[in-house]
C-alpha positions in Angstrom: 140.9 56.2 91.9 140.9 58.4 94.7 138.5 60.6 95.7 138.9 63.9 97.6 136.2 65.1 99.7 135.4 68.5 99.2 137.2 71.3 100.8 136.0 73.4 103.8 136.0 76.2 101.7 133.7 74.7 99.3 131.3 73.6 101.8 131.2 77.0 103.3 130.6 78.5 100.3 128.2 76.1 99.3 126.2 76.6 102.7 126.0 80.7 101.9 124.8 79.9 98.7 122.0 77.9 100.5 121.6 80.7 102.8 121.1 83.3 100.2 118.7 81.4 98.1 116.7 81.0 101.1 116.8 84.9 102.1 115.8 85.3 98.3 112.6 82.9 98.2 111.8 84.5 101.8 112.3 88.1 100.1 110.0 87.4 97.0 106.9 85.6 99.3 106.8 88.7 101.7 106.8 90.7 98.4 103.8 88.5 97.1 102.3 88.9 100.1 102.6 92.3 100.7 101.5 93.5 97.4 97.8 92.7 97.1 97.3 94.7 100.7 99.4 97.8 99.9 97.5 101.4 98.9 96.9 101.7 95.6 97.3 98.7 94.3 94.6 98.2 91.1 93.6 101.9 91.6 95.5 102.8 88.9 97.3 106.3 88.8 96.8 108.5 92.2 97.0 111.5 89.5 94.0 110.6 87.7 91.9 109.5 90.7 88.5 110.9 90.3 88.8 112.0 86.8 85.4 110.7 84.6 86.1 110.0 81.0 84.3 111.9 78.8 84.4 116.1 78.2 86.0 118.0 81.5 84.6 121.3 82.6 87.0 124.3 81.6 89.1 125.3 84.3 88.2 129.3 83.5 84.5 128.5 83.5 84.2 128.3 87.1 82.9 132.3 87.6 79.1 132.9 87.1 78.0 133.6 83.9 77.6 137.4 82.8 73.9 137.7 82.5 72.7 140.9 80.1 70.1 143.2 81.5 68.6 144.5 78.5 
């Protein structure tokens, strides 16, 4: 039985599959990484930042109330 070694082509794709899988794992840590430090990461939605639960003033409330002179 004879056995081939395997191709130049194979090895060279063989050694960019390599490379690529490393690019990914480097890729995914820097993600990991960079995640936890970026703004506005656990705050939630910007658009709700500093709305309180519970009952909101009316927007049309905000004039001074009409007070009678009788």
């Amino acid at each position: 039985m004879n056995r081939s070694r395997p191709s130049l082509q194979k090895r060279d794709r063989e050694k960019s599959k390599r490379e690529k899988q490393q690019q990914k794992i480097a890729r995914r840590s820097e993600v990991k990484t960079r995640r936890p430090n970026s703004p506005g990461a656990g705050e939630g939605d910007p658009d709700l930042a500093g709305i309180v639960a519970g009952p909101q003033a009316k927007p049309w409330d905000d004039e001074d109330p009409v007070e009678d002179k009788t």
